[in-house]
Backbone as CSV, one residue per row, in Angstrom:
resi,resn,N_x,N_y,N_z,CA_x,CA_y,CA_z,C_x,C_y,C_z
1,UNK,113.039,91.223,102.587,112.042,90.245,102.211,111.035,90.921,101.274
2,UNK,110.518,90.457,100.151,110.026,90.989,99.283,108.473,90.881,99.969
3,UNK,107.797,91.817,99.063,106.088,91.958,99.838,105.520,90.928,99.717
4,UNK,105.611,90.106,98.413,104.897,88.847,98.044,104.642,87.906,99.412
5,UNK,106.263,87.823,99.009,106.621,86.399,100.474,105.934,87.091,101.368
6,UNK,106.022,87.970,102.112,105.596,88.898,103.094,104.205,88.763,103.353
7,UNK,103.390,88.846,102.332,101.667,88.729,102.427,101.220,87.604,102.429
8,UNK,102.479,86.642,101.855,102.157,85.221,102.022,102.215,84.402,103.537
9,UNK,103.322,84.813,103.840,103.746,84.487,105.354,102.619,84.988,105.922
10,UNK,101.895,86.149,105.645,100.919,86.908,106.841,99.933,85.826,106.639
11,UNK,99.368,85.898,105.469,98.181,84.482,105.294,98.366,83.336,105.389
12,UNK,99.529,82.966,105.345,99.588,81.591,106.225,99.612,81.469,107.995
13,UNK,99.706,82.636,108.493,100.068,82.362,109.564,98.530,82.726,110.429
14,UNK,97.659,83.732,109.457,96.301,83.911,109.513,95.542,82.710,109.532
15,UNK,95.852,81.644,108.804,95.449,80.781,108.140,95.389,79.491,109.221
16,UNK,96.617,79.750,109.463,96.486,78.621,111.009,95.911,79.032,112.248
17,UNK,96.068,80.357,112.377,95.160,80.798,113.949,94.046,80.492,113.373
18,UNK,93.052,80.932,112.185,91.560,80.441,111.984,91.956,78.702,111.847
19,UNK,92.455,77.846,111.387,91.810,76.733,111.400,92.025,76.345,113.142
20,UNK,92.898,76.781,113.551,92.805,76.473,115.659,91.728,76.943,115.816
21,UNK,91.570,78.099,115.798,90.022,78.782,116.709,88.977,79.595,116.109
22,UNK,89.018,79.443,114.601,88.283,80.124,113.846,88.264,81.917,113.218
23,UNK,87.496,81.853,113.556,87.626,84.013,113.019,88.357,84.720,113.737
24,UNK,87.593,84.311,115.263,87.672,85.327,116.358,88.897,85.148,116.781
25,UNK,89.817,84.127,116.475,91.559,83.788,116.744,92.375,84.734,115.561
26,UNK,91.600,85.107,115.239,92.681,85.817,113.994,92.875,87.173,114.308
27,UNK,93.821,87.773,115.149,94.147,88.946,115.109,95.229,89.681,114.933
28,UNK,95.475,90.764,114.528,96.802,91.299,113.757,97.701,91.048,115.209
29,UNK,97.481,91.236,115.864,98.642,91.056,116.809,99.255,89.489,117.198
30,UNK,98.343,88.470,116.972,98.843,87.651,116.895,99.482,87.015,115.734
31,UNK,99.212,87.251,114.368,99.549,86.746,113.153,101.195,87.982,113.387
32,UNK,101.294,88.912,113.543,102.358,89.814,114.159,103.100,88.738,114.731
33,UNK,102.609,88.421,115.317,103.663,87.587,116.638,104.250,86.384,115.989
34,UNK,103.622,85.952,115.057,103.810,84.059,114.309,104.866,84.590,113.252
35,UNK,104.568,85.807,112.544,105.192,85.545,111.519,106.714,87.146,111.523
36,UNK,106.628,87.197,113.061,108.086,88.405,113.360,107.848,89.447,112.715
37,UNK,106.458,90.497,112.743,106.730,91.553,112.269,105.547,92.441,113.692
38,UNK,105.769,93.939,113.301,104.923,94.351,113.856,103.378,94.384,113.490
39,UNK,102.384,94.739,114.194,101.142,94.697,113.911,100.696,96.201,112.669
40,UNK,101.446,97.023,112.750,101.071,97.545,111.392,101.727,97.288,110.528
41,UNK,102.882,96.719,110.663,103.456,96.083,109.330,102.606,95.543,108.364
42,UNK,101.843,94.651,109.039,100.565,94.093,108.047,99.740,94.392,107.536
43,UNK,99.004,95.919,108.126,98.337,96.825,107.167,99.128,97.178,105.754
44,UNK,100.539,97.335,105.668,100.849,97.019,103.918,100.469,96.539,103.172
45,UNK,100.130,95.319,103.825,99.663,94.104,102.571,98.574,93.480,102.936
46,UNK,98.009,94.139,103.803,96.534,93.500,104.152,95.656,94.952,104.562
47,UNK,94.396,95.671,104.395,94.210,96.995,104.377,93.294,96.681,105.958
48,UNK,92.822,95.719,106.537,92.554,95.199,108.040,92.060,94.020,107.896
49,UNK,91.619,93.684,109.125,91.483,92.276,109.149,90.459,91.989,108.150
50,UNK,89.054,92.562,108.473,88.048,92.363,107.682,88.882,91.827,106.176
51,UNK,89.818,92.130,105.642,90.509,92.208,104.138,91.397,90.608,104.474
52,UNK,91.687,90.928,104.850,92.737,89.250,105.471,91.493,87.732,105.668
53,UNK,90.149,88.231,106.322,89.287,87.059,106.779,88.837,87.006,105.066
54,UNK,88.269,87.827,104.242,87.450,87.694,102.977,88.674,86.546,101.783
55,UNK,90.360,87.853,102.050,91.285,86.136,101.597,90.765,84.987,101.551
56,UNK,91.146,84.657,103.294,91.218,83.453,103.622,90.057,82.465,102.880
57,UNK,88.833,83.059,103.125,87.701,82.970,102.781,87.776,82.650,100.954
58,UNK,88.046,83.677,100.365,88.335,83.160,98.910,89.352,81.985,99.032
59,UNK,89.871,82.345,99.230,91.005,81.242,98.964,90.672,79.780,99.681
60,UNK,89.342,79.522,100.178,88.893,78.523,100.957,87.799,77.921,99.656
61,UNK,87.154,78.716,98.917,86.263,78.751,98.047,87.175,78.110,96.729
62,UNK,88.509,78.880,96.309,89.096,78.224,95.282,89.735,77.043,95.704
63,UNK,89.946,76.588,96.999,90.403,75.285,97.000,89.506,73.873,97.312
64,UNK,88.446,74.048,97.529,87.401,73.728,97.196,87.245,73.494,95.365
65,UNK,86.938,74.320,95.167,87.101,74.404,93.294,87.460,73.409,92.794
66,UNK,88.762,73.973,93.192,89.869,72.992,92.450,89.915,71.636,92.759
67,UNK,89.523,71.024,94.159,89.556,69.715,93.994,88.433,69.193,93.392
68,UNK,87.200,69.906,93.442,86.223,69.584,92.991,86.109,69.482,91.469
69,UNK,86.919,70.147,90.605,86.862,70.523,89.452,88.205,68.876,88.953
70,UNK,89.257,68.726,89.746,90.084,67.698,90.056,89.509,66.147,89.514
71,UNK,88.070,66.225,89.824,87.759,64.682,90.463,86.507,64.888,89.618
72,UNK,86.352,66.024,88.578,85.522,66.287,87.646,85.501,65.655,86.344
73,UNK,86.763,64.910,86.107,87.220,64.454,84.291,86.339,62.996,84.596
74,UNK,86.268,63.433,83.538,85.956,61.609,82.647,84.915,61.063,83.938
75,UNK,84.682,59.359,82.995,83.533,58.791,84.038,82.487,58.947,83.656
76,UNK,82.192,58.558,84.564,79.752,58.573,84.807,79.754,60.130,85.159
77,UNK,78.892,60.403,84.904,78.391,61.999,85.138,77.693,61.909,86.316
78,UNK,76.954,60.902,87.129,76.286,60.708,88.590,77.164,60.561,89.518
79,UNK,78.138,59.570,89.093,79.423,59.147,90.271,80.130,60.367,89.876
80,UNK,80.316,61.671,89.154,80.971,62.541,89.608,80.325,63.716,90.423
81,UNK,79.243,63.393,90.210,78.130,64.332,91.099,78.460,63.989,92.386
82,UNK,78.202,62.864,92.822,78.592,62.312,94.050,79.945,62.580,94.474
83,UNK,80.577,62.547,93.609,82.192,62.721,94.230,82.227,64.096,94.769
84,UNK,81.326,65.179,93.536,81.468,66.347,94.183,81.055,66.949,95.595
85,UNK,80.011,66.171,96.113,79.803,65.651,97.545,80.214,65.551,98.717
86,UNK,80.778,64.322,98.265,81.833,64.034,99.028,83.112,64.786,99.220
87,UNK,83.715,65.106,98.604,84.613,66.699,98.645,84.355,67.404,99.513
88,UNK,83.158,67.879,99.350,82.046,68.697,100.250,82.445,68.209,101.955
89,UNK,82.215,67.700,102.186,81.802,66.440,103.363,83.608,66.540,103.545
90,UNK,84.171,66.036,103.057,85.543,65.692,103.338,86.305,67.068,104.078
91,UNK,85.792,68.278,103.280,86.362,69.465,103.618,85.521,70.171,105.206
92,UNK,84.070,70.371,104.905,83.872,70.630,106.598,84.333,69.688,107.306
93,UNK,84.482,68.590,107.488,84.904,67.550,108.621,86.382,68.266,108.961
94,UNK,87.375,68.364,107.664,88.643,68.522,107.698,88.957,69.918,108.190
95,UNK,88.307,71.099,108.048,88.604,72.330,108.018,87.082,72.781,108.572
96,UNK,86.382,72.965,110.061,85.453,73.064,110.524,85.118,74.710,110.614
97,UNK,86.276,75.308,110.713,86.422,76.621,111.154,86.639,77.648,110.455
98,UNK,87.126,76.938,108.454,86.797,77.586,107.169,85.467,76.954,107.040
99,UNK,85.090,76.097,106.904,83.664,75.692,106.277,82.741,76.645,107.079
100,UNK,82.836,76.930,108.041,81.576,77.815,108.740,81.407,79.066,108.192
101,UNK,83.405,79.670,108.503,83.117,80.762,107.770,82.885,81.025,106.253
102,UNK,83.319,79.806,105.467,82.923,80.516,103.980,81.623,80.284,103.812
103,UNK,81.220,79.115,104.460,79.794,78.465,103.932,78.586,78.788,104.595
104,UNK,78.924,79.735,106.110,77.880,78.941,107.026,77.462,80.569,107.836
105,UNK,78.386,81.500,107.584,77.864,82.732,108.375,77.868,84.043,107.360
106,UNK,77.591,84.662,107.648,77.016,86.117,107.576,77.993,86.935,106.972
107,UNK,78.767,86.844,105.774,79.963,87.708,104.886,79.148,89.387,104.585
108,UNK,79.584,90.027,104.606,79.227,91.326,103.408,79.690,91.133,102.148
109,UNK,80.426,90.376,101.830,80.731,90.263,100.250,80.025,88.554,100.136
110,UNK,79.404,88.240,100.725,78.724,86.876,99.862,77.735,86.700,99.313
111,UNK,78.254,85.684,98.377,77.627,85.824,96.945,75.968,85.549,97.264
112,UNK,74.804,85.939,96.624,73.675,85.982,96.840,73.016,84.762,95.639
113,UNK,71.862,84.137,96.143,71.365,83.221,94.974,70.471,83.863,94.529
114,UNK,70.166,83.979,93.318,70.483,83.251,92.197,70.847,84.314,91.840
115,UNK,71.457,85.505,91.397,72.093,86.241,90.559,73.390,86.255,90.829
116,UNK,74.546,86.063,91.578,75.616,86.291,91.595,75.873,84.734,90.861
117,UNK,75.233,83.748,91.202,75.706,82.342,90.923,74.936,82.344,88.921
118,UNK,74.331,82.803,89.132,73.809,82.840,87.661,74.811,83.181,86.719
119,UNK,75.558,84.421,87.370,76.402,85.206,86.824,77.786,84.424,86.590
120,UNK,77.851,83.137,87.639,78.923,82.135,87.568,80.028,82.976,88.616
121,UNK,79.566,83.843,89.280,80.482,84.051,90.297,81.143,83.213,91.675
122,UNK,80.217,82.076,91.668,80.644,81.226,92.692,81.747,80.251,92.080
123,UNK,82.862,80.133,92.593,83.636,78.900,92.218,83.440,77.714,92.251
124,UNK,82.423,77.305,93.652,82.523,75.814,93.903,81.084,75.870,93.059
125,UNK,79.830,76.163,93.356,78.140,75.968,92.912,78.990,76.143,91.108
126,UNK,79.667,77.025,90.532,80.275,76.732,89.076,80.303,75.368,88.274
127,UNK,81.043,74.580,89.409,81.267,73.188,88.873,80.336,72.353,89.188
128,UNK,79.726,72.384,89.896,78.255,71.112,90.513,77.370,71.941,89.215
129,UNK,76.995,72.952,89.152,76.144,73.129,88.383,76.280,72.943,86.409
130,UNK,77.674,72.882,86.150,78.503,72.647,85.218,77.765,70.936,84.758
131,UNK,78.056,70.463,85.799,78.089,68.531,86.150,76.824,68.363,86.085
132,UNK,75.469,69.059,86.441,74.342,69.068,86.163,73.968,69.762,85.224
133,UNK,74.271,70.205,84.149,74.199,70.532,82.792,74.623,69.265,82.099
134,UNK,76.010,68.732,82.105,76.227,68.135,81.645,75.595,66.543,81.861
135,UNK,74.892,66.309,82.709,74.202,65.189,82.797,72.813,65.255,82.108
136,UNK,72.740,66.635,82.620,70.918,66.632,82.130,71.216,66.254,80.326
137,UNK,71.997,67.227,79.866,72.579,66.469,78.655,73.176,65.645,77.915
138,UNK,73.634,64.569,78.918,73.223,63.145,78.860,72.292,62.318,79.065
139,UNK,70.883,63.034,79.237,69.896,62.390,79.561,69.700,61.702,80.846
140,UNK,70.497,61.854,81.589,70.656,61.413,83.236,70.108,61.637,84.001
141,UNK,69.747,63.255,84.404,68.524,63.947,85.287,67.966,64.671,84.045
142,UNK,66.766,64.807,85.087,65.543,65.540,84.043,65.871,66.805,84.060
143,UNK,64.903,67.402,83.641,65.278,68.810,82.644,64.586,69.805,83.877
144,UNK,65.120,70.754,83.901,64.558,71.510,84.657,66.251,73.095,84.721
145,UNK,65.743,73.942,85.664,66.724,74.645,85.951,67.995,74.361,86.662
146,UNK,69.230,74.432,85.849,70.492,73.162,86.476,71.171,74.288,87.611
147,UNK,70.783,75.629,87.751,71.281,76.704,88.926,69.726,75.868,90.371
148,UNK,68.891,75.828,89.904,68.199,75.431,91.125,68.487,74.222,91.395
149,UNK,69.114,73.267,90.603,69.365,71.879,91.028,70.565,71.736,91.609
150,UNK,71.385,72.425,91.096,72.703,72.462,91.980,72.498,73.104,93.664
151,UNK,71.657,74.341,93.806,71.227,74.598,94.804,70.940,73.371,95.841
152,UNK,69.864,72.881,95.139,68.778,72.488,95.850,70.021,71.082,96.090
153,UNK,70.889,70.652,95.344,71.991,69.437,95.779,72.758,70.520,97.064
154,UNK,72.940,71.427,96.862,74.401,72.269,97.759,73.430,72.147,99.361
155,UNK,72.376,72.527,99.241,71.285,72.955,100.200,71.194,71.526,100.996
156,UNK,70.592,70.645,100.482,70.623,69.135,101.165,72.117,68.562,101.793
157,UNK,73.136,68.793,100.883,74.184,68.293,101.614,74.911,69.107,103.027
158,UNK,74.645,70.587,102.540,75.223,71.758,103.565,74.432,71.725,104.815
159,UNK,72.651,71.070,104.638,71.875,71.161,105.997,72.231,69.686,106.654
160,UNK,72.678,68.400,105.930,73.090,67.365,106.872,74.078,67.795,107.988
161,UNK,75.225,68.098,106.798,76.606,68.839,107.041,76.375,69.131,108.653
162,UNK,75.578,70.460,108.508,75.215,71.253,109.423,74.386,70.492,110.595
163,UNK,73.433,69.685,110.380,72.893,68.935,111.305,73.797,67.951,112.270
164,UNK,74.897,67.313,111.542,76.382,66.490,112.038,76.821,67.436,112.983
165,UNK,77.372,68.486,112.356,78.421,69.423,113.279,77.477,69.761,114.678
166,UNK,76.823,70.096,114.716,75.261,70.693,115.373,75.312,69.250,116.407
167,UNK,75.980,68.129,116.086,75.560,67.121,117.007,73.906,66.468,117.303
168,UNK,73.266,66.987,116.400,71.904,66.537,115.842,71.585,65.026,115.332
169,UNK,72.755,64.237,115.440,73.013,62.796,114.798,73.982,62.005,115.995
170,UNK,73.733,60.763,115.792,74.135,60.020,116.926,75.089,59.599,116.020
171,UNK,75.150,59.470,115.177,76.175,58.494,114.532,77.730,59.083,114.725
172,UNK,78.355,58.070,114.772,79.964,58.481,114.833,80.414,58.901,113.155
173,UNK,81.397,59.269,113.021,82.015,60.007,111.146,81.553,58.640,110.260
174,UNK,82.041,57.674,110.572,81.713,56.509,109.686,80.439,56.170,109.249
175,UNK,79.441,56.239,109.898,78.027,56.222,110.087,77.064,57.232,109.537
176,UNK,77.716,58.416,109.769,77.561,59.534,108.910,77.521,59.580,107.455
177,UNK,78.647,59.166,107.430,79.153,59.132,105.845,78.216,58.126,104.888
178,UNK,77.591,57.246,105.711,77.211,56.023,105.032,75.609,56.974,105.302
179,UNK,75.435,57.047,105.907,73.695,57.978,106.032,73.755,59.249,105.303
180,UNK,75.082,60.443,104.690,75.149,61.081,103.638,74.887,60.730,102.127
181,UNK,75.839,59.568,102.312,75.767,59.207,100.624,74.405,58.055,100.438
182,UNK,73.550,57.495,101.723,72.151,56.904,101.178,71.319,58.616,101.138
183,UNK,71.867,59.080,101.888,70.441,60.408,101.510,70.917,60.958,100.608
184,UNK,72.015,61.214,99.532,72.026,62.385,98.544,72.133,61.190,97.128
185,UNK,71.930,60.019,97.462,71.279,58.838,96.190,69.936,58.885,96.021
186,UNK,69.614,58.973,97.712,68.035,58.739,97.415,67.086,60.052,96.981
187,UNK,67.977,61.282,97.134,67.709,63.089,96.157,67.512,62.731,95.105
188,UNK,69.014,62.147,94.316,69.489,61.905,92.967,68.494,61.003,92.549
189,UNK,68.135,59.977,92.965,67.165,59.416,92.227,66.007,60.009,92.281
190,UNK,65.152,61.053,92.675,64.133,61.882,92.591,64.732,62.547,91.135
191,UNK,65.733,62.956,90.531,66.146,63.878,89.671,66.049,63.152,88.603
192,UNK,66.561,62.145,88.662,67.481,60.862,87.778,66.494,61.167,86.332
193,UNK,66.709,60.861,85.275,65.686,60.996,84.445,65.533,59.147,84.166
C-alpha cells in the first residue's frame, strides 16, 4: 500500500474518532485499530498526534473555505455575506467536535488577530473579509477597516454559535436559525452604508 493511501486512511479514520468524541477520542492506538496497522506504523506519516489533530484541524479550516468561497460567485454582495454565515452555522451544528476544535480552543499554531489574518493567513476570515471589501466597494457598507469588520461579523456569529451549543437559548435549531439570521441583519444594517 503506498504511503499516500496510507496517511489518508490514517486521517480518515482520525477523522471519525474526533467527529464521535472529539480530540480526546483520537488516539494512535485506536486509529491503529480502524485502519489495521500498528500504532507506530503511523508515526511514518504522522510525526504524533499533536501533528495528526493540527491536519485535521487544517483541513477543517479549508473545507470551510471552500464552501464558503463556493456560495461566493455572483449576486448581491449582502446576501453573500449572509450566506457566508450561514455556512458558518451549518458547519458547527453539523461537525460540533471540529468546530470547537478549530474555532473554539486553545491551538499552538493558531492564527492570531490581526497580523496573521492581515497577512491573509486565515482561509475562512480570507473570504468574509474579501466579501467586505468588495461590498464596501460597492458602496454597500461603510468604509472603515474590512479585517475589523470581518472580525467583528466572525465574533458576533461565533459568540451566538457558542451561546446555542452552551445551551444558553431555549430555542430548538429552527428557532435558532431564525434568531441568527434577525441578529446578524440587524449588525449588517449598523454597517450598511
Amino acid at each position: 500500500m503506498s504511503a499516500p493511501a496510507t496517511a489518508d486512511r490514517i486521517l480518515r479514520a482520525a477523522r471519525a474518532l474526533f467527529e464521535r468524541g472529539g480530540a480526546q477520542a483520537v488516539s494512535m492506538r485506536g486509529i491503529a485499530q480502524a485502519v489495521g496497522l500498528t500504532p507506530m506504523a503511523i508515526y511514518r506519516h504522522f510525526p504524533n498526534r499533536e501533528a495528526l489533530l493540527q491536519r485535521i484541524s487544517d483541513d477543517s479550516f479549508e473545507q470551510i473555505a471552500h464552501h464558503w468561497s463556493a456560495r461566493n460567485e455572483g449576486g448581491d454582495v449582502i446576501a453573500r455575506l449572509l450566506a457566508i454565515q450561514r455556512i458558518y452555522l451549518d458547519y458547527a451544528l453539523a461537525h460540533p467536535h471540529l468546530f470547537d476544535h478549530a474555532f473554539s480552543m486553545p491551538r499552538e499554531r493558531a492564527r492570531r488577530f490581526p497580523e496573521d489574518f492581515r497577512a491573509r493567513r486565515s482561509p475562512t476570515l480570507n473570504v468574509v473579509a474579501d466579501v467586505v471589501i468588495e461590498a464596501q466597494q460597492a458602496g454597500r457598507l461603510k468604509p472603515g477597516d474590512a479585517w475589523d469588520i470581518a472580525m467583528t461579523l466572525w465574533a458576533h456569529t461565533h459568540g451566538l454559535i457558542a451561546l446555542y451549543r452552551a445551551g444558553r437559548f431555549s430555542y430548538d435549531e429552527r428557532e435558532f436559525r431564525r434568531f441568527y439570521e434577525a441578529s446578524l441583519a440587524r449588525l449588517l444594517q449598523g454597517i450598511e452604508a
